[in-house]
Every structure is written in structure tokens, then in C-alpha cells.
N, C-alpha and C positions, 0 to 999 in steps of 0.2 A: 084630755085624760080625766076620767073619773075616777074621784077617791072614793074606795070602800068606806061604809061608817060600820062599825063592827060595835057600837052600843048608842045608846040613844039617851044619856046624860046630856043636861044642859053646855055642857061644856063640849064636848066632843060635837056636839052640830052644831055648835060656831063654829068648831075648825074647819068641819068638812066643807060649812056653808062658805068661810072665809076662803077656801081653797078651789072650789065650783067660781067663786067671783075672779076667785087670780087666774083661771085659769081660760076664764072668760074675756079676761082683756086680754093675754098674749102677750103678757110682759113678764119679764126676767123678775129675777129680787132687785137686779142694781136696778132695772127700770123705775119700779116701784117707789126704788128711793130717790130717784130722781125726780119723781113728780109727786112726791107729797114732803114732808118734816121729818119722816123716819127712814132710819138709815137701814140697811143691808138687812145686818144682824138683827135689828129688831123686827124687820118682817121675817126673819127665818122664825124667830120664835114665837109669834104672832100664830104662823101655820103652820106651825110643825105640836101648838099646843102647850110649847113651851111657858108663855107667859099670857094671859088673856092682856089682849089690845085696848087702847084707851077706846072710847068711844070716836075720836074725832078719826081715829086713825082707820075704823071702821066705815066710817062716812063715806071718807074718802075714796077707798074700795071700790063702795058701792058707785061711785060719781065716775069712777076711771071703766066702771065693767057697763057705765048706761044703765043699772038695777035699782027699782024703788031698795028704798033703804028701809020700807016699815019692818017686812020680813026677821032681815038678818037680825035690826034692831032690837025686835020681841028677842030673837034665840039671845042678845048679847045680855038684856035682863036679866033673862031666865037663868045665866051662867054665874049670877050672882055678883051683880054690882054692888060695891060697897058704897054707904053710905056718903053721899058729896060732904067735905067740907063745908061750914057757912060762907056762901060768898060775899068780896068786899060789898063797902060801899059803890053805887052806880057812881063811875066815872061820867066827868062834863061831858057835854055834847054828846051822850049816846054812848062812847068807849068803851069797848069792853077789855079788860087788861086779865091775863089768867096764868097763871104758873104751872106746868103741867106737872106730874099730878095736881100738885095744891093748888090754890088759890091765894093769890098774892095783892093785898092792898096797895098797888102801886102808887094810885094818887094821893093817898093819906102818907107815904114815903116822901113823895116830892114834895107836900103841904110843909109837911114836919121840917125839912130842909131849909125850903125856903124861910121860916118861918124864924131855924135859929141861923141862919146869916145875917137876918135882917136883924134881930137883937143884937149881933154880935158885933156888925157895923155901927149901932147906935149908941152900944155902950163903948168901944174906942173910940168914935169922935167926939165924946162928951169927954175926955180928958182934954187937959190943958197943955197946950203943944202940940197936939197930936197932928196927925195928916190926916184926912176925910179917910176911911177904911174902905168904904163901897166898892172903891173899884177893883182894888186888888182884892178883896175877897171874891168877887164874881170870876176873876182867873183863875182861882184854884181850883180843882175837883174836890167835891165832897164829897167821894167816895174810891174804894180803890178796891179791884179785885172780887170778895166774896161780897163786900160789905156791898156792891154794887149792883147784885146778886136781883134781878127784876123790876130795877129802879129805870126811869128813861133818861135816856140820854143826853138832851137838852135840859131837865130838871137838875141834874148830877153835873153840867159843863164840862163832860166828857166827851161830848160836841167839840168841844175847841178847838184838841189836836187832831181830829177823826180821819183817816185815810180809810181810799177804795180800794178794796183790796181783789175784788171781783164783780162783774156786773155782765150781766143778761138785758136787753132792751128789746122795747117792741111799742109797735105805733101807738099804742093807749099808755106805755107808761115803763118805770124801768125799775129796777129791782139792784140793788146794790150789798154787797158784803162791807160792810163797817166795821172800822180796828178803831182805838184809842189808846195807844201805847202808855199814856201818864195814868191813865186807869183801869189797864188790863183790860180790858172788855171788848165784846162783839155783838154786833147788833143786826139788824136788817134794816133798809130804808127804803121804800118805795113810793118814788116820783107818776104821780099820777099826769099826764093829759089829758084825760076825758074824768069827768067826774065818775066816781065808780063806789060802789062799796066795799071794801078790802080786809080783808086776813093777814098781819104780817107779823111772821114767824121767824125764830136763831135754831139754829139745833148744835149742839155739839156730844155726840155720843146719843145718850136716850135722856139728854136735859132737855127740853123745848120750851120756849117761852112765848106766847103769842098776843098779839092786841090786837082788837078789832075795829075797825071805824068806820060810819055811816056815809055814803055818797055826800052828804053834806056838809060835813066834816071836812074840811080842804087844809088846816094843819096836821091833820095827824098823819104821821108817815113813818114814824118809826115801832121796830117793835122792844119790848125789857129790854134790858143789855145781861149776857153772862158773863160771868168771868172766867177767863181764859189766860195763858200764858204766850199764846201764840195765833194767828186767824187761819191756821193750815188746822185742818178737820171740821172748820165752820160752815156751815152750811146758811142761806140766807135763803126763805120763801118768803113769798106773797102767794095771795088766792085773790084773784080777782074777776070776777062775772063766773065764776066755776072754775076756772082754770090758774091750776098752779104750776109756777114757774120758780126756779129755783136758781141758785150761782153757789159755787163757793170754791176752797182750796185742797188740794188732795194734803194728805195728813203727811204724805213721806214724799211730796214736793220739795225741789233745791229752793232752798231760801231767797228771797227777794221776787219768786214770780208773783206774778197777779192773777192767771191763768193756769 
């Protein structure tokens, strides 16, 4: 089906161009959110003009319709991208960690963390009497909820109590929805077997958090964690070699399924 364009503003031929591509792959809206980070609602308003699309979600488009992406890219310019925040510090080994919209210093979060446990165990066992502190500080989570808000999840020890609440598998690698009940949060976690370079993304609503990591990279697997009350409306991606795969829980699910 072709959409009419009835003006020729920057804005209005991303949408047309946005809706030429969807309509190019043959997929629904639930498809849509099925194979990329955004949900339903956000591509209705995506192509309907309602709210202009992030770039990645534009990419994506283009990778699902088979279309070079320079095209639409230029019209998504033209429709007036606002200026990028400054982005963090480069993340070790290559990482790229990113808060959708903003940009989020995750590693300087986890620096900072670790940094006052480690004083804060050093100044308890210098008391007289005391019991060494280290260990039991490392059980606790040091953070809960918002404050956890694009932090990862092995930095925070929110790792600890972590449950699967959903998972997708396939011969190169598996993709996991991750709950932490002592610290509210949800996460994505994707188990590689072949080395690969990987995208892994949370979505809840239109929050997306994502981290990026190099085939070389063989600890990085998880992505920020959000905070959440509950892992039903979570959504859990990875991108790997092109192809995105996703898991999660439906939002108005009976309690206790994992599927």
C-alpha cells in the first residue's frame, strides 16, 4: 500500500519514507515490536508522525525492510535532530553503555561504587573489635530501584538474587529476561557461543537501555538494569550478527509464569 505525501517538510517524508519501509517488510506493529526494543505504541507513533523516532529505531527499519539506510538517514537529519548530549567516558574493552534518549556514564557509576565499599570496608575493620566488613558489604546491593536506574548489574550485586524470568535460545547464543527482586530491577543477559559482537538491550514502556560489546569482549553480557516493580511488561533484546531476538512477559500475565 502507498502512502500519499501531501507536503514535502522534512518531517512528513520520514514518515512516508518510515511507512514505504514498513510496509516493505510485511510486518504488523506487534511484529515490529517483536523484532526490535520498541514496543507497539511506539511504532504507531513513530508512523503515524506522532513523535519523530530515535535514530537506532530507524536503523532498524531499514535492516528488517533489506534498505540501505543512507537515504532515510539524510530525511531523519533533515527533520531536525537535536543536538546529542556529550557522551560518557569510553567504556573498557571497547563498551559502549547508552541511556536512551540520554547518555548515561555507567562505568564511572560502577567506579564510584566500588570505590566507596572499598573505603567503607577499610574504615570498619580498622575499629577495634570489629569483624573484617568485606564480606558482608559485597552481599548487599548498592542500589535499589531508581537509584539503579543504568547501573549493571554485577557492579550493583544485584546479580545475586537474579531470576530467569524469560528466555529465547538459539545455536550461537541465548538471550535471557532478568529480575532482581532485592533491587527492583530488570535487565537483559545474553550468553554467547560463538564469539560475536552484540547489542543488548531492557525496554520497559519507551525506557530502553542498551550496551554494546565487541566479539572480543567475552564478559560482557549484560545490558543497564531499570527499575521496575514487577518483570511482566519487560522486554529483553540482543542484536547479534544483524539479527534481533527478543523474550519477555506479557504485562496482564497471571503471576508466577515465565512465559
Amino acid at each position: 500500500m502507498r502512502h500519499p505525501q501531501v507536503s514535502t517538510a522534512p518531517d512528513e517524508s520520514l514518515v512516508v519514507r518510515l511507512r514505504e519501509l514498513k510496509d516493505r517488510t510485511g510486518l504488523s506493529l506487534a511484529a515490529l515490536a517483536a523484532r526490535t526494543p520498541y514496543s507497539k505504541s511506539a511504532w504507531h507513533r513513530y508512523l503515524s508522525g506522532g513523535k519523530r523516532p530515535p535514530r537506532p529505531a530507524v536503523e532498524a527499519l531499514c535492516r528488517l525492510a533489506d534498505a540501505d539506510p543512507a537515504s532515510t538517514l539524510a530525511l531523519w537529519e533533515a527533520a531536525g535532530a537535536p543536538a546529542p548530549p556529550d557522551p560518557p567516558a569510553e567504556a573498557p574493552r571497547g563498551r559502549r553503555l547508552s541511556w536512551l534518549p540520554l547518555w548515561l556514564p555507567v562505568s564511572a557509576l560502577a567506579l564510584f561504587g566500588a570505590a566507596t565499599a572499598v573505603a567503607a570496608a577499610v574504615a570498619l575493620s580498622g575499629r577495634p573489635g570489629s569483624a573484617p566488613a568485606a564480606r558482608p558489604l559485597t552481599s548487599v546491593p548498592r542500589c535499589h530501584g531508581a537509584s539503579c536506574q543504568g547501573v549493571l548489574p554485577d557492579a550493583s550485586f544485584c546479580a545475586r538474587d537474579a531470576q530467569t524470568r524469560s528466555e529465547v535460545t538459539d545455536p550461537a547464543y541465548a538471550v535471557r529476561l532478568r529480575y532482581s527482586p532485592s533491587c527492583g530491577t530488570a535487565w537483559s543477559e545474553v550468553r554467547m557461543r560463538i564469539r560475536h559482537a552484540r547489542e543488548v538491550s531492557v525496554r520497559a514502556g519507551e525506557n530502553v537501555l542498551t550496551a554494546s560489546y565487541p566479539a572480543d569482549d567475552t564478559t560482557g553480557i549484560n545490558s543497564p538494569m531499570l527499575p521496575v516493580t514487577s518483570p511482566r511488561g519487560v522486554a529483553a533484546c540482543a542484536e547479534v550478527d544483524g539479527e534481533v531476538v527478543c523474550t519477555g512477559l506479557e504485562a496482564d500475565g497471571p503471576p508466577g509464569d515465565r512465559d
